[in-house]
N, C-alpha and C positions, 0 to 999 in steps of 0.2 A: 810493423817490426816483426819480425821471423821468431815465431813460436819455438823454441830452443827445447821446451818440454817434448815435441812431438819432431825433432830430428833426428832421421834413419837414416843408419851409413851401408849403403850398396857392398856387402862383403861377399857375394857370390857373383859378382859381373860375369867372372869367368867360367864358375863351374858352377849354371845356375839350379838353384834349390826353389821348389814349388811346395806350394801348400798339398795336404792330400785332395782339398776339389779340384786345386789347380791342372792338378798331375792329371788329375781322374778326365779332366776336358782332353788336354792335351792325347790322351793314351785314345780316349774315343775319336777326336780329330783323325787320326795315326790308319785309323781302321779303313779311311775312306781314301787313303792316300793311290789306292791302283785306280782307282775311280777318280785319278785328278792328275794326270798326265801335265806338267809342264810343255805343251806341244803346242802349236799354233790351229792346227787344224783342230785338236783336238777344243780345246776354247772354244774355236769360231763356231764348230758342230753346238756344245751345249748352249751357249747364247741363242742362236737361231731355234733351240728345240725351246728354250725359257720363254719366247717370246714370240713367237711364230714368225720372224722376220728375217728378210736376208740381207737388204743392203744396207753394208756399213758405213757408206760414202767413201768419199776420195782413197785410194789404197796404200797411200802414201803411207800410213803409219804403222802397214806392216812390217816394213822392213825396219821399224821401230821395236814394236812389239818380238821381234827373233833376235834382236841384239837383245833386249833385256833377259830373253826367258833363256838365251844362250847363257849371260850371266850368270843368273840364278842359279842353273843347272852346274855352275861353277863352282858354287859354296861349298869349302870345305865343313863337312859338317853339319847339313843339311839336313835336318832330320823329317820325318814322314808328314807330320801334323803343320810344320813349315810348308812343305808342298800343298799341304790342301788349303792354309793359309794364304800362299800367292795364286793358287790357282784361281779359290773365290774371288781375292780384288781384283784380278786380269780379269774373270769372268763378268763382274759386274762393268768393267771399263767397256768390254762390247757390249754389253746390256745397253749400257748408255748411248752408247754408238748405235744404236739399232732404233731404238727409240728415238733419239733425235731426228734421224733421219724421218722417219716414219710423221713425226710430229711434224717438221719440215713441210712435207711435203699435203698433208692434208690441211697445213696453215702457213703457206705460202706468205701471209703478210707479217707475219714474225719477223722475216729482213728487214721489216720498214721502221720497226720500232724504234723507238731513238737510243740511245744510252746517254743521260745527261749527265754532263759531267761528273764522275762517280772521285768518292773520294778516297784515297789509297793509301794505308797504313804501309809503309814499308821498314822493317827492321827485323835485326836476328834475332831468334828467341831471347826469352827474358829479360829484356831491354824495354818492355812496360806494353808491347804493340798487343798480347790475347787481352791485357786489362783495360786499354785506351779505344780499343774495339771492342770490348763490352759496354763501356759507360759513353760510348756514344751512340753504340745501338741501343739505348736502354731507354732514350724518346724517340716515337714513330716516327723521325725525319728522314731516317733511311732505310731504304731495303736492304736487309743482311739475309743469311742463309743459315739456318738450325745444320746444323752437324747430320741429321738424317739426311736433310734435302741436298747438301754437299755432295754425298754418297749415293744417294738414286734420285738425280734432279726431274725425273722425266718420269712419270710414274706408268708403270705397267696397263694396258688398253682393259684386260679384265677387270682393275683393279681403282678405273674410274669411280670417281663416290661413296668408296666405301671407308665409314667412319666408325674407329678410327684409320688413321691410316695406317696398310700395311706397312708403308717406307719406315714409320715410327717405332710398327712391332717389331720388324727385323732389328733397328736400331736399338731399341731396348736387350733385346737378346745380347747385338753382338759386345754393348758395352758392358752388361753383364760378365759376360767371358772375359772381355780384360782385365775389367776388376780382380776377376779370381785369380788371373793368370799374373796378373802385374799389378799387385795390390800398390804397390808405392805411385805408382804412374803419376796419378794425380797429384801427389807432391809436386813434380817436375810442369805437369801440365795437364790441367781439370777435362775430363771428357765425360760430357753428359748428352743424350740425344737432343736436346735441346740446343744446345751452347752456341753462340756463334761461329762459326766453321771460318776457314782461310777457302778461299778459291783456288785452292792450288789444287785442290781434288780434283776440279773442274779440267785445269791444266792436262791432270792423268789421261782426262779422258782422249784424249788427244797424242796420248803414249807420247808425251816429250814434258815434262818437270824435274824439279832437283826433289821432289819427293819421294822419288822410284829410288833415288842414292840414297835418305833417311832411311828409306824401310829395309834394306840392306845394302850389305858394303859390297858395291860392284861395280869395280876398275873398269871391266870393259862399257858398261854399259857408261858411266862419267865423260867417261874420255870422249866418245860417241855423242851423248848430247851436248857436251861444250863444245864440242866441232861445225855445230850448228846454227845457224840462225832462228832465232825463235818468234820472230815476225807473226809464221802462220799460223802457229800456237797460239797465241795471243788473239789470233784472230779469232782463231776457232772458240775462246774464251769468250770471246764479247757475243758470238752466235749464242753459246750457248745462254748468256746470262739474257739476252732479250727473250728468247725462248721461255726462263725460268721467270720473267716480267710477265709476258703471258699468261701463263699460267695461274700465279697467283698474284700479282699485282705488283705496286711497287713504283716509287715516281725517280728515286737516287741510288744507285748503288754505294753502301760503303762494304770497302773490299781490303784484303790486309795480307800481306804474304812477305816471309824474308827472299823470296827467290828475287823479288824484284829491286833487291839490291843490286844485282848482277845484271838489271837488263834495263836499265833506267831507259837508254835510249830508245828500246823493242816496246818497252812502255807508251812514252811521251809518242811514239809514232802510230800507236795502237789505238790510243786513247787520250789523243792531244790537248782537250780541255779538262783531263784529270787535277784532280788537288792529290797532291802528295805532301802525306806527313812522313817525315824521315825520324825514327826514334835511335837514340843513342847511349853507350854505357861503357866501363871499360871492359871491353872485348876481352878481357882475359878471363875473370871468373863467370863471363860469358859462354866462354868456349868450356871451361869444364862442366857446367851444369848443361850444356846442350849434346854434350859427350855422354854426357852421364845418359841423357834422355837414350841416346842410340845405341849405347853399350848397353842398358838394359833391357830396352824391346828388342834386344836384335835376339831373348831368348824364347821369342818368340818362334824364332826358323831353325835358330841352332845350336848346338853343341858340340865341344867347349867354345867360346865368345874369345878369339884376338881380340882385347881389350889394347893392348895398347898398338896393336896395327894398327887399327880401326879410330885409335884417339889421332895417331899422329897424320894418317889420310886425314882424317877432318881441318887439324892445324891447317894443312897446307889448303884446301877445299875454303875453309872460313878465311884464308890468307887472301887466296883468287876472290872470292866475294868481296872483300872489304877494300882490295885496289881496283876495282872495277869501279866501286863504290867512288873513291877518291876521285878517280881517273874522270867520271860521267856524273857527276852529282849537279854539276851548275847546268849539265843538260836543258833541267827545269826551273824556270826565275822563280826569282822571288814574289811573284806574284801569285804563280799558283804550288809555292812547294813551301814549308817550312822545317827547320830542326828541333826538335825537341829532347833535351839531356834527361834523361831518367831521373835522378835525384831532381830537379825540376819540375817534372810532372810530379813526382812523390812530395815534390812541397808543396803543391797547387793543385791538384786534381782537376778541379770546377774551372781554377785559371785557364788551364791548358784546352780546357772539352772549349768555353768561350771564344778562346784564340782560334783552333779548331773549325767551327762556326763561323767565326768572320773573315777568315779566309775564306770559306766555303758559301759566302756573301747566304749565310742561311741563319736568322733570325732565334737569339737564345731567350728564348721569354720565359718565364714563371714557372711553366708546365715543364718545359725542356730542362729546367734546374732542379726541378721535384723529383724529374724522374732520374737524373744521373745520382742528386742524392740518395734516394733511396736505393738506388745500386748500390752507392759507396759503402751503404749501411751494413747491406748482405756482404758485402764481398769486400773486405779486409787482408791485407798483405799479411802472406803467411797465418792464414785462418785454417788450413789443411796442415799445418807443419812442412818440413825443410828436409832437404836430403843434402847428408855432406858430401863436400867434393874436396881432391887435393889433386897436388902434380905427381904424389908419389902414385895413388890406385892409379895411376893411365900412364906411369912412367914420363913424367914429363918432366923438361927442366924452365923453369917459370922465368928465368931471364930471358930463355931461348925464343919462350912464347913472348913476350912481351917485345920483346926485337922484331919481331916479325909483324906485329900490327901496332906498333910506333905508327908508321906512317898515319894511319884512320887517325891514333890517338891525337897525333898532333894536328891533325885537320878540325876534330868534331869536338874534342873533348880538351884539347889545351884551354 
């Protein structure tokens, strides 16, 4: 049950207010903003000088990469410490690109690896899928991905064996920084270097995800990737994730992202013997708590926040997902996909991880129920406190939203 004691109402969306370390980050970010050109070349130059490497593979996702940073360079509003904000995660996306390749090629037999049947949370935020993907990765039956390794899966050639790992310290750092900067965050959604990550970082690397739209509101850049087939993304997905099998080991992927509401089919063709859990809830007070999440990191780049542009682009964004959803969902039989209703997982926790399991023809024994309980222990719904939402902060009208994802409702949740 949602700690009512520790509920904080978002009253600056629009004109946001920082703590003074907050400030004090942000104003130092600011300083380095001529040293962080939103430019394609200018990226490509410091990746190759971080890494000493040149080729990024296939060129294809340049002309990825100059829609989005045309985007950007869009934002009303944009203030200097944003700029060095996108530049860094652009910066690291060819990091990765550089490295992959690199590792490729000096381990050739990384293609051969298999990916077995990995199993695939898909659902929109807070509809149970960061908690159902902790308390399954929480016995060693599957390989997940720490929130560091997410973020730099390929780790730098200087920076072989050395313990701790760098990837960790940088991550310690930058979650530091959000904390200060976005003290509520973890209300909305816990971010620890540790934590189990979504793949959809992975996705980035690849310059083609709906995560590039979370981290800001950019029309042109939206319109551009849903014009697209996402096949080779996916692909590039499954390379990188045998590569990160390599590396550190790993016998199942369990992997979890809402984008793949939207791509069921680019899924099942990707990854054809995947198990897919489909989690579910009513999509309304869905949608303003996921609102809430991008209305308030978006002050992260700028100032002042269209709050309720930004809410009603999402409406219709979460609208396109959830018919896609309707539209492609039997894609995957019943034998390797199931639905799970939220308030059902919240009756049954242990139920569900079991169900989970046996669809996943993977073995729940003693140990496997010890360890998901002693997750449940630690981690308690609304154990962090609750952030309120309404239709009035995002200008919404709640019949309006409700009309518009009927359809899901009466498919998943009647």
């Amino acid at each position: 049950m949602t700690n009512a004691a520790h509920s904080v109402r978002l009253d600056d969306l629009a004109q946001p207010q920082f703590s003074a370390q907050g400030q004090q980050i942000l104003d130092m970010m600011a300083t380095l903003a001529a040293q962080c050109p939103l430019r394609a070349d200018a990226l490509h130059a410091q990746a190759s000088a971080d890494t000493g490497l040149h080729d990024f593979g296939p060129g294809d996702y340049r002309e990825r990469l100059e829609v989005y940073l045309a985007a950007l360079r869009e934002i009303d509003g944009l203030h200097d410490a944003g700029r060095v904000n996108f530049y860094n995660q652009l910066l690291q996306v060819l990091k990765n690109r550089l490295l992959l390749v690199d590792l490729l090629k000096r381990h050739p037999e990384i293609n051969d690896i298999a990916l077995h049947a990995p199993v695939v949370i898909a659902g929109l935020p807070r509809t149970g899928t960061t908690h159902l993907h902790n308390l399954l990765a929480a016995p060693p039956t599957f390989r997940t991905m720490p929130y560091w390794e997410s973020v730099e899966p390929f780790p730098m050639p200087n920076e072989l064996g050395i313990e701790p790992d760098p990837r960790r310290t940088r991550m310690d750092v930058a979650v530091s920084v959000l904390d200060a900067v976005m003290p509520h965050f973890a209300l909305m959604h816990e971010i620890t270097t540790d934590h189990v990550h979504e793949e959809i970082q992975l996705l980035a690397n690849d310059v083609s995800t709906m995560l590039l739209e979370t981290l800001a509101d950019v029309p042109r850049w939206r319109d551009y990737y849903q014009s697209h087939d996402q096949t080779p993304h996916y692909e590039y997905l499954a390379t990188q994730l045998r590569a990160m099998q390599y590396l550190r080991g790993g016998r199942r992927w369990l992997l979890k992202s809402p984008q793949h509401l939207e791509q069921v089919r680019v899924l099942n063709r990707v990854f054809p013997d995947s198990i897919v859990v489909f989690t579910h809830r009513d999509p309304v007070p869905v949608a303003l708590s996921m609102i809430a999440m991008i209305t308030y990191s978006a002050r992260m780049h700028r100032t002042p926040v269209p709050v309720q542009q930004i809410a009603a682009s999402w409406i219709d964004r979460l609208d396109q997902m959830l018919t896609a959803l309707v539209r492609d969902r039997d894609a995957i039989g019943p034998d390797r996909s199931i639905d799970i209703r939220f308030d059902d997982f919240m009756a049954d926790e242990i139920g569900v991880a079991r169900r989970v399991y046996a669809l996943a023809g993977e073995p729940f024994t003693d140990e496997t129920e010890k360890a998901v309980t002693d997750y449940l222990a630690g981690h308690r719904r609304g154990r962090l406190g609750s952030v309120e939402t309404s239709f009035d902060m995002f200008g919404l009208d709640e019949a309006t939203v409700r009309e518009r994802f009927a359809p899901y409702a009466q498919r998943f949740l009647a």
